[in-house]
C-alpha positions as a Markdown table, in Angstrom:
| # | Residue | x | y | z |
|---|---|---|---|---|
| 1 | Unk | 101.3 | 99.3 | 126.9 |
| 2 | Unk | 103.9 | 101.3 | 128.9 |
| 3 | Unk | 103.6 | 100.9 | 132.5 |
| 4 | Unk | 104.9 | 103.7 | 135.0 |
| 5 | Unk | 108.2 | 101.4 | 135.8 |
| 6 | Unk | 108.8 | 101.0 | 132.1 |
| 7 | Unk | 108.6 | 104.5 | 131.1 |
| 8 | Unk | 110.3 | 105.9 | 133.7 |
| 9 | Unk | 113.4 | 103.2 | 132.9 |
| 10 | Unk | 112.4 | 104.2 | 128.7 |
| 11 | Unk | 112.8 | 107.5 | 129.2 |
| 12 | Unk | 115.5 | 108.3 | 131.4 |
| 13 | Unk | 119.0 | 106.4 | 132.3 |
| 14 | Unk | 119.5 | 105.3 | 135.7 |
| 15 | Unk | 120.5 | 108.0 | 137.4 |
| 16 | Unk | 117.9 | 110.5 | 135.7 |
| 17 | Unk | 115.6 | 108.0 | 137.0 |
| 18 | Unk | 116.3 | 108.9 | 139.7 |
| 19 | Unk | 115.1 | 112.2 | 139.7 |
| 20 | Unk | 111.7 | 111.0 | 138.1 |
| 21 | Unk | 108.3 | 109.8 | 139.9 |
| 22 | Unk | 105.4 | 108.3 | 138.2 |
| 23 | Unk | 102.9 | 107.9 | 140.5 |
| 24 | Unk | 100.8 | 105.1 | 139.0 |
| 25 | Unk | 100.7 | 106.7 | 135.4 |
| 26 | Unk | 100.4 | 104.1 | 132.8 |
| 27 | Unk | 100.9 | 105.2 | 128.9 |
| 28 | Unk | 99.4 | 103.6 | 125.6 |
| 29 | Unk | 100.7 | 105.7 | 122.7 |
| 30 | Unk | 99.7 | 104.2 | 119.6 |
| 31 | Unk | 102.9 | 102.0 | 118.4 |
| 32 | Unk | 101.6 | 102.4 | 114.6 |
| 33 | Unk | 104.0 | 105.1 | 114.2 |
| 34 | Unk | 107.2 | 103.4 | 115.0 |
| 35 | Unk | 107.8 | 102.4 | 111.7 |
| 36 | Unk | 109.5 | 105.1 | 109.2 |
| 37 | Unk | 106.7 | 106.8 | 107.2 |
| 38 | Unk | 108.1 | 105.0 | 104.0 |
| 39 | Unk | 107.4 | 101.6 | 105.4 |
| 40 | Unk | 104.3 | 102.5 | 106.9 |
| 41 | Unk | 103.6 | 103.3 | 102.9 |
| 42 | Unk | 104.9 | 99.9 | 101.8 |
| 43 | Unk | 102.5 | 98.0 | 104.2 |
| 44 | Unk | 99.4 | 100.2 | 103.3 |
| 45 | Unk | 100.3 | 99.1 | 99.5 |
| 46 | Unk | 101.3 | 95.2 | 100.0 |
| 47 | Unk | 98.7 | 93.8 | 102.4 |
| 48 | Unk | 95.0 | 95.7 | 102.3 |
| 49 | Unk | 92.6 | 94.7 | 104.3 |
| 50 | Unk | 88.5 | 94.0 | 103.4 |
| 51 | Unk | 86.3 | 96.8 | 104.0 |
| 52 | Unk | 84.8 | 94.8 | 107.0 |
| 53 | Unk | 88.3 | 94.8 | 108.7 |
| 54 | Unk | 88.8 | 98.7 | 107.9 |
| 55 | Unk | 85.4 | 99.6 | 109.3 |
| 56 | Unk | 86.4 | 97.5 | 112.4 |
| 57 | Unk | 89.9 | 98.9 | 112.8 |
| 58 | Unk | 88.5 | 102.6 | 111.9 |
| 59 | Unk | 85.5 | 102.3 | 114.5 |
| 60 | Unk | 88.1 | 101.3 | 117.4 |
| 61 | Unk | 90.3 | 104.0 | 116.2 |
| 62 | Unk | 87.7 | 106.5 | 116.6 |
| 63 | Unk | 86.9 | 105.4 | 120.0 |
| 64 | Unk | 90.2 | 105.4 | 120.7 |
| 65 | Unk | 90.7 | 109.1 | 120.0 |
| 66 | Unk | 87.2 | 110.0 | 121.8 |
| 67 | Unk | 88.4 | 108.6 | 124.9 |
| 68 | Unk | 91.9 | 110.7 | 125.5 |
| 69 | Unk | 90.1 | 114.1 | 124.1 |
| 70 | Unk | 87.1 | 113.7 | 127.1 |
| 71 | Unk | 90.7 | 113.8 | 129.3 |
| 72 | Unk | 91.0 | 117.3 | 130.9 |
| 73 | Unk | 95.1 | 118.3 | 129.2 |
| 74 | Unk | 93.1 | 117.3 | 126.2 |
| 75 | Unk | 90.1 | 119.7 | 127.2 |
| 76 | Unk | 92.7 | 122.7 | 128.5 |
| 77 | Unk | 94.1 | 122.2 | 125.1 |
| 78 | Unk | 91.1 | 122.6 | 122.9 |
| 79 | Unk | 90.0 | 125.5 | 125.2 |
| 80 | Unk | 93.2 | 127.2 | 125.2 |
| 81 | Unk | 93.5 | 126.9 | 121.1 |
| 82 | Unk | 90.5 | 128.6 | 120.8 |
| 83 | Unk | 90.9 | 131.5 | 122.6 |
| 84 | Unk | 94.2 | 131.7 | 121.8 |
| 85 | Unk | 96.0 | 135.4 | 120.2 |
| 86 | Unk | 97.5 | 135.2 | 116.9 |
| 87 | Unk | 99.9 | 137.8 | 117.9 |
| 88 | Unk | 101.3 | 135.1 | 120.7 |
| 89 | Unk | 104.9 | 134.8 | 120.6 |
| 90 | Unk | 104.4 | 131.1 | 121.4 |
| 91 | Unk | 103.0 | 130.5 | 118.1 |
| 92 | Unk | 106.0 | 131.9 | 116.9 |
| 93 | Unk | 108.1 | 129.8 | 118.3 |
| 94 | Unk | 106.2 | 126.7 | 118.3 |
| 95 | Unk | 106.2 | 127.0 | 114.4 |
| 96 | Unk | 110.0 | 126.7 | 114.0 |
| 97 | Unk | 110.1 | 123.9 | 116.2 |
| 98 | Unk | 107.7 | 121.7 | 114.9 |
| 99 | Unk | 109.0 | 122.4 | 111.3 |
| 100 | Unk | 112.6 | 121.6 | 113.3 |
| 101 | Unk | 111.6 | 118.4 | 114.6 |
| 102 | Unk | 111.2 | 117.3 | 111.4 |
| 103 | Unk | 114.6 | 118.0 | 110.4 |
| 104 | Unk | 115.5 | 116.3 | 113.6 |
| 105 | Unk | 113.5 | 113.0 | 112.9 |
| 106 | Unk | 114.8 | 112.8 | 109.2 |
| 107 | Unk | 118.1 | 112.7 | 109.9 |
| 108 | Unk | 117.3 | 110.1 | 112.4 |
| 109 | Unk | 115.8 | 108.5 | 110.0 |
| 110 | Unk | 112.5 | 107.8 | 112.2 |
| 111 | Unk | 109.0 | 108.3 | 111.6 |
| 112 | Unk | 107.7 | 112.0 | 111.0 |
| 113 | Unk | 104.6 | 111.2 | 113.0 |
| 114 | Unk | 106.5 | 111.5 | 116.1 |
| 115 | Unk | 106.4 | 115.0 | 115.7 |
| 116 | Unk | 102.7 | 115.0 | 116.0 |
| 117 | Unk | 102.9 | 112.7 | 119.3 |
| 118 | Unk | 105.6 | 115.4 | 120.1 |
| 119 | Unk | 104.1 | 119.0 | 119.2 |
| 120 | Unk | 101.1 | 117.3 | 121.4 |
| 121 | Unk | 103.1 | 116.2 | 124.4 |
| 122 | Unk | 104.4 | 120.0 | 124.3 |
| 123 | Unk | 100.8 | 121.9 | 123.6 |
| 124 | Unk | 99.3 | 119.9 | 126.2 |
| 125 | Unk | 101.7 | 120.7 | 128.5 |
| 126 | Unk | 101.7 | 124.5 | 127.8 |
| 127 | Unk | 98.3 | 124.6 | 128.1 |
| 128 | Unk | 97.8 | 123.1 | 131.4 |
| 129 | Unk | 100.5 | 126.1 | 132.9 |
| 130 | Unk | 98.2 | 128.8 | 133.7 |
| 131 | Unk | 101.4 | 130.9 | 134.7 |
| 132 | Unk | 101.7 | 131.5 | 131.2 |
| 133 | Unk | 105.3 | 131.2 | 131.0 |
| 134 | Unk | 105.8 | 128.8 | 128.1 |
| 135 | Unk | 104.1 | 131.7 | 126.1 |
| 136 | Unk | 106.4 | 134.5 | 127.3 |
| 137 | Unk | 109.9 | 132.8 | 127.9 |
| 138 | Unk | 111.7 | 131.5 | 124.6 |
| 139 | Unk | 114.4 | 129.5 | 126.9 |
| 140 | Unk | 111.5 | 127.7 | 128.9 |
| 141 | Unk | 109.4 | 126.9 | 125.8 |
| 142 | Unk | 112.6 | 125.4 | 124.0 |
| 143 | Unk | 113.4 | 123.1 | 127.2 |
| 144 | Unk | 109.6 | 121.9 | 127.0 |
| 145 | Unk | 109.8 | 121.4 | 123.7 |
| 146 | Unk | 113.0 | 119.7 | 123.9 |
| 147 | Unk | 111.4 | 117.1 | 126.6 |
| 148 | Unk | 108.6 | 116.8 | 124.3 |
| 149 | Unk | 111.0 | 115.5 | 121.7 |
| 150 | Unk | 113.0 | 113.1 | 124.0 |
| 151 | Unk | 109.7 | 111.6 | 125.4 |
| 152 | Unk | 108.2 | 110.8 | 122.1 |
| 153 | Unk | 111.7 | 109.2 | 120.5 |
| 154 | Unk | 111.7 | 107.2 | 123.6 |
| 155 | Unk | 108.0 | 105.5 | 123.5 |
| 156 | Unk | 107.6 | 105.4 | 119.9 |
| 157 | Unk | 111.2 | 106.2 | 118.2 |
| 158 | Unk | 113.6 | 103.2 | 117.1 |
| 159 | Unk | 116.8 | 105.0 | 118.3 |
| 160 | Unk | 117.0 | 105.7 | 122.2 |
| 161 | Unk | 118.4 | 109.3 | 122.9 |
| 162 | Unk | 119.7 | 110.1 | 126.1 |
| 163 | Unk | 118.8 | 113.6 | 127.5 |
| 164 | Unk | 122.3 | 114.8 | 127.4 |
| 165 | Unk | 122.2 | 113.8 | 123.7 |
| 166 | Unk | 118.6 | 116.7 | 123.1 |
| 167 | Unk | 120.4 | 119.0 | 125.0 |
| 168 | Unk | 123.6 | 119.0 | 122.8 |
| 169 | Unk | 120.6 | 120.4 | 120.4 |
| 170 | Unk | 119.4 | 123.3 | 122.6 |
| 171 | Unk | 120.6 | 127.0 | 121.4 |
| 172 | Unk | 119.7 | 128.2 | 124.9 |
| 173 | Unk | 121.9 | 126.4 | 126.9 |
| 174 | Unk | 119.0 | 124.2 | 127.9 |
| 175 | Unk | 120.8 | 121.3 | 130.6 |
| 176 | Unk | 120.0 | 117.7 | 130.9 |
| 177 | Unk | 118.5 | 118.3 | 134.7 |
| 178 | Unk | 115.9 | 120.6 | 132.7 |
| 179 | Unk | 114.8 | 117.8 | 130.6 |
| 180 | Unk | 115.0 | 115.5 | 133.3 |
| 181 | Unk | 112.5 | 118.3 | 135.6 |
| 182 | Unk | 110.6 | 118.5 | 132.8 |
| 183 | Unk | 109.7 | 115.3 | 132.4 |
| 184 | Unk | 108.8 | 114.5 | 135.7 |
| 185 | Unk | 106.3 | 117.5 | 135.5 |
| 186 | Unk | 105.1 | 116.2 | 132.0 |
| 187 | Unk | 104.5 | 112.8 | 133.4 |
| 188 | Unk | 102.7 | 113.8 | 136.4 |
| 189 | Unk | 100.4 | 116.6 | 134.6 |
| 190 | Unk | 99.6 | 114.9 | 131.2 |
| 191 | Unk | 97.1 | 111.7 | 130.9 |
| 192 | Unk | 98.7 | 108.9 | 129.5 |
| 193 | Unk | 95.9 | 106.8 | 130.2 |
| 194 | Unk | 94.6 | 106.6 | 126.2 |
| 195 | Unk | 96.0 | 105.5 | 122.9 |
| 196 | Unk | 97.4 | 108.9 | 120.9 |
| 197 | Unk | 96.1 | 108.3 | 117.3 |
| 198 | Unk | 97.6 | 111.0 | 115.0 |
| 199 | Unk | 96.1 | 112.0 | 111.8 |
| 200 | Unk | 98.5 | 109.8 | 109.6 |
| 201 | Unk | 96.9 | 107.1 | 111.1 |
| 202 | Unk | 93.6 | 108.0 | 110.2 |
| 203 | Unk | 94.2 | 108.7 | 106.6 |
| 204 | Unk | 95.6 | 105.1 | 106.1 |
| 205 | Unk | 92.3 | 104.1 | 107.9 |
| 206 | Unk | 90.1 | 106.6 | 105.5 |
| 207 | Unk | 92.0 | 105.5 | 102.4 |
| 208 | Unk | 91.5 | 101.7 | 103.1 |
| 209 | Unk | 88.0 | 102.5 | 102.3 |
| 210 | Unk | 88.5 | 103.5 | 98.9 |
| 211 | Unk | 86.5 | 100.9 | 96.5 |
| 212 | Unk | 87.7 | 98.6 | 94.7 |
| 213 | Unk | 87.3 | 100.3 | 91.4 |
| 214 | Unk | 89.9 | 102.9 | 92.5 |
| 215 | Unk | 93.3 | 102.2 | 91.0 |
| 216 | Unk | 96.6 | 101.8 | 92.3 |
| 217 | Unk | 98.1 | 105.2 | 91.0 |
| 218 | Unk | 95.2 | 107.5 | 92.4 |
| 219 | Unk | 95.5 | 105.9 | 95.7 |
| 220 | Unk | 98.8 | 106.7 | 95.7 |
| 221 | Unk | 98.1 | 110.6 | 94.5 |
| 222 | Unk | 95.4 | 110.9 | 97.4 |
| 223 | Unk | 98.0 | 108.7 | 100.3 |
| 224 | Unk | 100.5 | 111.2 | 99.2 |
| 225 | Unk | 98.7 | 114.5 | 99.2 |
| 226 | Unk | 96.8 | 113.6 | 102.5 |
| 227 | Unk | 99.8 | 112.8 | 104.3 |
| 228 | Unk | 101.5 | 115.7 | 103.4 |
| 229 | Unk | 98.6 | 118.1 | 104.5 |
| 230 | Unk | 98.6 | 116.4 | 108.1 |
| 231 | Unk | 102.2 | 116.6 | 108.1 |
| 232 | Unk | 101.7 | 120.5 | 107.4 |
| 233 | Unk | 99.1 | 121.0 | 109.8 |
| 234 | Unk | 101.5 | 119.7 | 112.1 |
| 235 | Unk | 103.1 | 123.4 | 112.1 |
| 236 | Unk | 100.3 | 125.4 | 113.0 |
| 237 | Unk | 98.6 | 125.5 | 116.1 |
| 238 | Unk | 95.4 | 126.4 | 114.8 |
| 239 | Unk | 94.6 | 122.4 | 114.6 |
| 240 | Unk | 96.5 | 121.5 | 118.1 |
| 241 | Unk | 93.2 | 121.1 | 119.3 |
| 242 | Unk | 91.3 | 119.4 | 116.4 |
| 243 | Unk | 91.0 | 116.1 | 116.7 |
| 244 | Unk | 92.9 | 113.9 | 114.3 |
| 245 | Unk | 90.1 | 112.5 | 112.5 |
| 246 | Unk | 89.2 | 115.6 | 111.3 |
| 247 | Unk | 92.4 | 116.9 | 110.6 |
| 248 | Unk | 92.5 | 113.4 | 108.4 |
| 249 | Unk | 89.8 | 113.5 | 106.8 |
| 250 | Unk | 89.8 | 117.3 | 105.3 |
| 251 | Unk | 93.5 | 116.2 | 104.6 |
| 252 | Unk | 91.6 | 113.8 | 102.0 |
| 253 | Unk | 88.7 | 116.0 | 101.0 |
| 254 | Unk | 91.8 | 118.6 | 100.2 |
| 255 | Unk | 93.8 | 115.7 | 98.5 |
| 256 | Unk | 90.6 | 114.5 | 96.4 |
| 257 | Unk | 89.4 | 118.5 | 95.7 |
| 258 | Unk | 93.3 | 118.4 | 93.4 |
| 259 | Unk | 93.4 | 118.2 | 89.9 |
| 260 | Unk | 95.3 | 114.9 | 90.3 |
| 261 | Unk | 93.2 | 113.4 | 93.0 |
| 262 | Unk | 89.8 | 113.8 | 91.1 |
| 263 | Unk | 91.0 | 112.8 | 87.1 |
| 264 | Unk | 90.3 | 108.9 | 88.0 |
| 265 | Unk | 87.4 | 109.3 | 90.5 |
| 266 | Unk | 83.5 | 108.4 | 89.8 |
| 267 | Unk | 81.1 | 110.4 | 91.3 |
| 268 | Unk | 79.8 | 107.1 | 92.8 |
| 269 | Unk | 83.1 | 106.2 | 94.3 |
| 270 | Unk | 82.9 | 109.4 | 96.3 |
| 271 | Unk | 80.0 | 109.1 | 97.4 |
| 272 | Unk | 80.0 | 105.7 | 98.9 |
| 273 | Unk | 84.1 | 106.7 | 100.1 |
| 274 | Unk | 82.1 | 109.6 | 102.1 |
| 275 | Unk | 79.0 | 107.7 | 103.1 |
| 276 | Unk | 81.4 | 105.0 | 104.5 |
| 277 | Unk | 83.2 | 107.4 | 106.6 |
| 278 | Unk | 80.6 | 109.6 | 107.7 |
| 279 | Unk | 78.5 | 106.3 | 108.8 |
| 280 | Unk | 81.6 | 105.2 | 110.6 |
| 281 | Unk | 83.0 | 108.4 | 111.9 |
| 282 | Unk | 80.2 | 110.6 | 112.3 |
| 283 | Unk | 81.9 | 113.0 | 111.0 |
């Protein structure tokens, strides 16, 4: 939990800090993905938990997710993605940068799910501009983009960039008083008021439903696969607006449709794997 002090002070050095007023926002970005995605793997491995506990965790999770989606950025977001042109230059765009903040958060060494928390910041943000300018002006979209970055390395990263530090990144002469504008006008606009569960959260949750009878290797094929499909779907706004738990769990039903994911599954594990979810889930 990230009060308005805290990410105002997390965010931006003292004297962007200035600059920034938070009003009474308060933030509670899920903290599971400050861990690098390889030890995120290690944990998933090394300490399972009963079916009873994953239920449990999975059913708050879901909750979790329903809550920030009835928010109206949220809303704007779905609406938006679903009338949205496929011609859009914005999609152009948007494509090269989330498959670039992935280059970014390797070399930093950090967690590639912040550039889900990230590519969200930035769509919901976008969407709630009904000036349209994000979708028509390369230079504005970068700088949005940019803050998107900076926000998400701050509450969920392990290294602490400065602004001056993104904007050494920017090929459009993006400044640090942009990012610092920015974020003001993210913090204000977006809700901040729900935990942001991505899809490689959910397919940890999924996969911990597995039975028993599954072996160690196939896990591993399905984890794998799964992970990399929500990575993917990442770079395609077509699923901005779906929610992560679907995103997850057609991820899975992708990962277990694969020649590798299917050679050591029953029929009756996948049907009490999908009758779990589903009875969980609803999806």
């Amino acid at each position: 939990l990230i009060d308005s002090d805290q990410l105002r002070d997390t965010a931006f050095s003292t004297t962007e800090a200035n600059a920034v007023d938070t009003g009474q926002t308060r933030v509670k970005l899920n903290m599971e993905a400050t861990a690098s995605q390889q030890t995120q793997r290690s944990r998933m491995r090394s300490r399972p938990m009963n079916h009873s506990d994953a239920e449990g965790r999975l059913v708050t999770m879901t909750e979790e997710e329903k809550l920030a989606r009835r928010c109206i950025d949220h809303a704007t977001l779905r609406a938006v993605q679903q009338s949205r042109s496929k011609s859009s230059s914005n999609l152009v765009w948007r494509s090269k940068v989330a498959q670039w903040f992935y280059d970014v958060v390797d070399q930093l060494g950090e967690s590639r799910d912040i550039v889900f928390i990230a590519m969200n910041i930035v769509d919901r943000f976008c969407a709630m501009h009904t000036s349209m300018q994000y979708s028509r002006n390369e230079k504005a979209y970068e700088a949005a983009a940019m803050t998107g970055l900076f926000l998400a390395l701050k509450l969920c990263g392990r290294r602490k960039l400065s602004a001056s530090e993104v904007t050494r990144m920017s090929q459009h002469g993006t400044v640090t008083d942009e990012i610092v504008n920015m974020g003001k006008a993210m913090i204000g606009l977006l809700s901040w008021d729900h935990k942001l569960v991505t899809p490689f959260n959910f397919v940890q949750a999924f996969l911990r439903l597995l039975p028993e009878t599954v072996n160690d290797a196939t896990k591993r094929v399905l984890h794998d696969t799964a992970s990399f499909l929500t990575e993917a779907s990442v770079c395609d706004s077509f699923f901005s607006g779906i929610a992560s738990s679907e995103v997850a769990y057609a991820a899975i039903l992708n990962a277990i449709g694969s020649d590798e994911g299917t050679s050591q599954l029953e029929s009756v594990d996948l049907s009490s794997f999908h009758t779990l979810i589903r009875d969980t889930t609803s999806l």
